[in-house]
C-alpha positions in Angstrom: -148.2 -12.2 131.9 -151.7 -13.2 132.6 -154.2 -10.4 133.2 -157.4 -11.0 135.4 -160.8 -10.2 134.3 -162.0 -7.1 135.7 -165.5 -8.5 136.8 -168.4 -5.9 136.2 -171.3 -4.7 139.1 -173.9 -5.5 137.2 -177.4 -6.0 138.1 -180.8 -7.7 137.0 -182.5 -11.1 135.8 -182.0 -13.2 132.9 -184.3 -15.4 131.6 -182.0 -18.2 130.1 -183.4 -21.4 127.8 -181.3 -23.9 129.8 -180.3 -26.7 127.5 -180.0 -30.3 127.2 -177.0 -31.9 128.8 -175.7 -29.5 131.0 -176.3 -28.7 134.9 -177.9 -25.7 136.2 -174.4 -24.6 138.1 -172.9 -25.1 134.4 -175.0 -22.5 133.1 -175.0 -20.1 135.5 -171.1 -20.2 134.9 -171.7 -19.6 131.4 -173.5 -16.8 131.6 -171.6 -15.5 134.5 -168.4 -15.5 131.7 -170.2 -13.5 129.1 -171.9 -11.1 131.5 -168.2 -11.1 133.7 -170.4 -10.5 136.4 -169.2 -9.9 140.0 -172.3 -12.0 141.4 -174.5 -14.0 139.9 -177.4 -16.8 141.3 -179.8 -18.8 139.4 -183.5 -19.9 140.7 -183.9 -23.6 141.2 -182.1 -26.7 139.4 -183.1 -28.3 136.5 -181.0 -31.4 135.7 -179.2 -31.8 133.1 -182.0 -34.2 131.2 -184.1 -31.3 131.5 -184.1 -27.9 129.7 -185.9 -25.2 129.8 -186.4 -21.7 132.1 -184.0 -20.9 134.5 -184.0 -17.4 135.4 -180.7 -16.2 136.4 -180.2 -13.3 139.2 -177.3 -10.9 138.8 -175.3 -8.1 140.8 -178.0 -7.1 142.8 -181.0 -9.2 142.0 -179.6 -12.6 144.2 -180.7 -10.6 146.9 -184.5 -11.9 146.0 -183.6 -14.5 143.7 -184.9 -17.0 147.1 -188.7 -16.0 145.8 -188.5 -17.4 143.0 -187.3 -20.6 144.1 -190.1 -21.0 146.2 -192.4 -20.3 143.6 -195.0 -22.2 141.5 -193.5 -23.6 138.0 -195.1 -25.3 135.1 -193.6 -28.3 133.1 -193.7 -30.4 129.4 -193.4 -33.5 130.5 -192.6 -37.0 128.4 -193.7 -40.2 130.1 -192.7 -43.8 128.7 -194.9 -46.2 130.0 -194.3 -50.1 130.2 -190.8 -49.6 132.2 -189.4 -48.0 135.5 -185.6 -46.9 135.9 -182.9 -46.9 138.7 -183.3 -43.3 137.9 -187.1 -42.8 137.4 -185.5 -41.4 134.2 -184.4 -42.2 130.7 -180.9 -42.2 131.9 -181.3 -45.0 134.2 -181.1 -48.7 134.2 -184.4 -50.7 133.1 -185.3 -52.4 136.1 -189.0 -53.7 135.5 -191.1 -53.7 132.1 -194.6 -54.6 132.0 -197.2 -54.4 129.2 -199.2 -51.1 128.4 -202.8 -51.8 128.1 -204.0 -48.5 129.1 -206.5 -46.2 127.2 -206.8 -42.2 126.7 -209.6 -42.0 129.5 -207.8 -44.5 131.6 -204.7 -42.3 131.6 -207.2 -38.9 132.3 -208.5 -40.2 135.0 -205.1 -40.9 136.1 -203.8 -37.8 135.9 -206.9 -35.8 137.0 -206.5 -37.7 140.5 -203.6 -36.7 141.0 -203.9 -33.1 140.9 -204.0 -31.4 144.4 -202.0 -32.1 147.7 -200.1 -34.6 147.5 -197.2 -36.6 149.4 -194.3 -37.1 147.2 -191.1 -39.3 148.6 -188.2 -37.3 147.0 -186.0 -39.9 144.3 -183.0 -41.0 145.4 -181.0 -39.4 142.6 -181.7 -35.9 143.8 -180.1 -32.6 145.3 -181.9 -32.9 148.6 -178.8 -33.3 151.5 -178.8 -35.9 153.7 -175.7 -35.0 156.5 -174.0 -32.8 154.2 -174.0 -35.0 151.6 -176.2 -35.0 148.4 -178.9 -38.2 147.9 -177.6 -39.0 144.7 -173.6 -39.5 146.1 -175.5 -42.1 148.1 -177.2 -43.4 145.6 -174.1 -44.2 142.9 -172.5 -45.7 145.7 -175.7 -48.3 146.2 -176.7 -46.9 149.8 -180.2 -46.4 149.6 -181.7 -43.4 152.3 -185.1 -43.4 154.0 -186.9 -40.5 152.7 -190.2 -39.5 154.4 -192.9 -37.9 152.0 -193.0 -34.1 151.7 -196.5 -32.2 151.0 -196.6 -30.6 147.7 -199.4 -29.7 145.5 -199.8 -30.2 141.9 -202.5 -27.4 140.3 -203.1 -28.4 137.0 -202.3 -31.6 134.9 -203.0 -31.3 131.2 -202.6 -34.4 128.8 -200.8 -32.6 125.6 -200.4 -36.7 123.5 -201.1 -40.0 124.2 -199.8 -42.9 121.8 -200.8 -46.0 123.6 -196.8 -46.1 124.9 -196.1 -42.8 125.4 -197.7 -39.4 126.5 -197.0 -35.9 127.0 -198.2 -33.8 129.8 -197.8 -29.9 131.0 -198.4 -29.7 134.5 -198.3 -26.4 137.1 -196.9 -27.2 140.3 -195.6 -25.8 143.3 -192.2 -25.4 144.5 -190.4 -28.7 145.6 -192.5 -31.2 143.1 -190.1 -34.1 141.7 -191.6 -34.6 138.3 -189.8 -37.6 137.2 -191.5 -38.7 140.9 -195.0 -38.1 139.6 -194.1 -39.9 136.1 -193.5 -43.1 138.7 -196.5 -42.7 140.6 -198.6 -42.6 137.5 -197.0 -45.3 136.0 -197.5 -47.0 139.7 -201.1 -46.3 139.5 -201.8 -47.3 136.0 -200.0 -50.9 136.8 -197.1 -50.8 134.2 -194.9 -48.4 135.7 -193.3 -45.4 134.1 -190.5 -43.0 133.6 -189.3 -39.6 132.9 -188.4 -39.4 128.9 -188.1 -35.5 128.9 -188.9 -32.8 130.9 -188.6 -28.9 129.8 -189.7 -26.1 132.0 -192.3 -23.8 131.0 -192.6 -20.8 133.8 -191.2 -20.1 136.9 -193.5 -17.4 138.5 -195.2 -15.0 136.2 -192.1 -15.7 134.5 -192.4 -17.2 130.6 -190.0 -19.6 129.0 -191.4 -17.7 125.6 -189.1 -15.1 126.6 -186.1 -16.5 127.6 -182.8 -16.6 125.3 -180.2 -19.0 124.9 -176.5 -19.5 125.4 -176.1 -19.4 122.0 -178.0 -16.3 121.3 -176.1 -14.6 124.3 -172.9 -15.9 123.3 -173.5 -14.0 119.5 -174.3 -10.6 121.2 -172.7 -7.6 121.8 -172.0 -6.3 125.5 -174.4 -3.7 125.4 -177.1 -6.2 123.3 -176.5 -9.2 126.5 -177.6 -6.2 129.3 -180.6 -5.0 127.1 -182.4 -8.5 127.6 -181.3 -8.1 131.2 -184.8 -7.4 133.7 -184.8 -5.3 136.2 -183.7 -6.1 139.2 -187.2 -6.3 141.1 -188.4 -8.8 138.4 -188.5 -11.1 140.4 -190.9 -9.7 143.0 -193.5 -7.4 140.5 -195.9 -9.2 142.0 -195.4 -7.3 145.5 -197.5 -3.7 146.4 -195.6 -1.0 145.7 -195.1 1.7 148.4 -193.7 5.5 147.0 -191.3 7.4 149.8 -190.8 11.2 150.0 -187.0 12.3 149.8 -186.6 12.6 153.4 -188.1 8.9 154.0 -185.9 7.4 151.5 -182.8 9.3 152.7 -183.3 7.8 156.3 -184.2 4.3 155.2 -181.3 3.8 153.1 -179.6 4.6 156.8 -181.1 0.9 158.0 -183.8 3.0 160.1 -187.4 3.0 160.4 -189.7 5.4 158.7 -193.6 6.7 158.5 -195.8 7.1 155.6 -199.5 8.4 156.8 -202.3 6.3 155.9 -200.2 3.2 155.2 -201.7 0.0 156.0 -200.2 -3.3 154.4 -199.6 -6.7 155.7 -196.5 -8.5 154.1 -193.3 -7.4 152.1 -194.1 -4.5 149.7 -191.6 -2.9 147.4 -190.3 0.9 148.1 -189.2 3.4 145.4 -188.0 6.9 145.8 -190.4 10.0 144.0 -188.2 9.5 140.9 -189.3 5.8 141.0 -186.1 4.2 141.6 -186.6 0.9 143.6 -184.8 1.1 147.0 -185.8 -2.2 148.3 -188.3 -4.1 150.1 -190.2 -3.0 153.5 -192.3 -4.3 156.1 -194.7 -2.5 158.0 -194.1 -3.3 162.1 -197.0 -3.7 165.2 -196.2 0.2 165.1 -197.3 1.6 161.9 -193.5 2.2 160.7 -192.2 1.2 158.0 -189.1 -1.1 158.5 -186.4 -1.9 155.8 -186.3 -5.7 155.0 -183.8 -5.8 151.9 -182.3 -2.7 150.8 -179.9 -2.4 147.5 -176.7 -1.7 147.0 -176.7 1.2 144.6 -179.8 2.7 145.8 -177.8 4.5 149.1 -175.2 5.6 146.6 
């Protein structure tokens, strides 16, 4: 007789060291095995060329997993120069080589240009839906899609190594930048042409890949040593104001219903904890002056 897992409520953020050859739903599934958690999310897909930070939201914590997919992240980069891909990657098909006669400065200047707002046509062999379907199903089967150029802004480019053929490049970004896109644009600019060699994310938020663990670390743990490198589950939004509730406000907001805090005045989402500073949730103040709840937790009503 087969016996199912018994799948645990539990809550918070991992930071996971994503590696090499693997997707980003892979991972999650991994970790979602050793953690036998009920619910579990991660943060924005990294392929499986790249490695790197990939937070991971469980239990509770999917519920604001969404900000950090929308938020700035930073990248190691590897560009090969001389050659562009089916791909715009090192696992695609060499379809033009040219010769590399570009110098240090050249490559700078390059690379200083384009930091800012930019348009960026999304590759082909990406997640991004077109009718239901994702670009790169089209793309294996040799249907190429119109894309139309999204805005997104790169906010700092540094040049790490340059070799005369290859370089290596952190940039900070915002959400929705195709890196293996701004390899070919570079390499498009500087007349060879380019691809992606590597790519290995950095941060994610105020979040640091200096702090993340790996499968294989996880997978050595104990139970109790996996949820001890768990975050809390407002991690994800620290960065938010903090608003404290008396009893009697907390009580009545974990009901779904308004409350008022004298003297309050804050525009945006702000995070609400009880006098015993456990984190209810996140609030909104309305045109009123109340304070209304936008994403409450689970547990916290209990």
């Amino acid at each position: 007789m087969q016996f199912k897992r018994v799948k645990r409520n539990i809550d918070g953020v991992l930071l996971l060291d994503k590696p090499l050859g693997i997707s980003s739903n892979q991972a999650l599934q991994m970790v979602k095995r050793l953690y036998q958690a009920a619910k579990a999310g991660h943060t924005g897909s990294l392929d499986p060329l790249a490695s790197g930070l990939l937070p991971i939201c469980l239990g509770e914590a999917t519920k604001f997993s969404h900000f950090l997919l929308d938020a700035d992240k930073s990248y190691r980069a590897l560009v090969t120069l001389g050659s562009t891909t089916t791909t715009g990657d090192v696992e695609g098909e060499i379809m033009t080589q040219a010769p590399v006669t570009v110098t240090q400065s050249e490559l700078e200047a390059i690379l200083q240009d384009m930091v800012g707002d930019i348009l960026q046509v999304p590759p082909m062999y990406s997640a991004l839906k077109h009718e239901g379907k994702a670009l790169y199903a089209y793309a294996r089967e040799g249907v190429e899609i119109p894309r139309k150029p999204r805005p997104v802004t790169i906010h700092a480019i540094a040049l790490e190594r340059f070799d005369g053929k290859q370089f290596e490049m952190v940039v900070s970004c915002s959400k929705g930048t195709y890196i293996r896109t701004l390899a070919e644009d570079i390499g498009s600019r500087l007349g060879c042409g380019a691809h992606l060699g590597g790519l290995r994310r950095l941060t994610t938020a105020h979040f640091n890949l200096k702090n993340a663990v790996t499968i294989e670390q996880l997978d050595q743990m104990s139970q109790a040593e996996r949820d001890a490198v768990l975050l809390q589950v407002d991690a994800a939004i620290e960065d938010f104001p903090i608003v404290t509730l008396d009893a009697d406000s907390a009580f009545y907001l974990l009901q779904g219903q308004e409350v008022w805090k004298s003297g309050l005045s804050i525009s945006g989402l702000f995070r609400l904890y009880s006098e015993q500073g456990v984190f209810l949730g996140l609030g909104e103040q309305t045109s009123r002056g109340s304070i209304a709840p936008r994403r409450l937790l689970r547990q916290a009503g209990e």
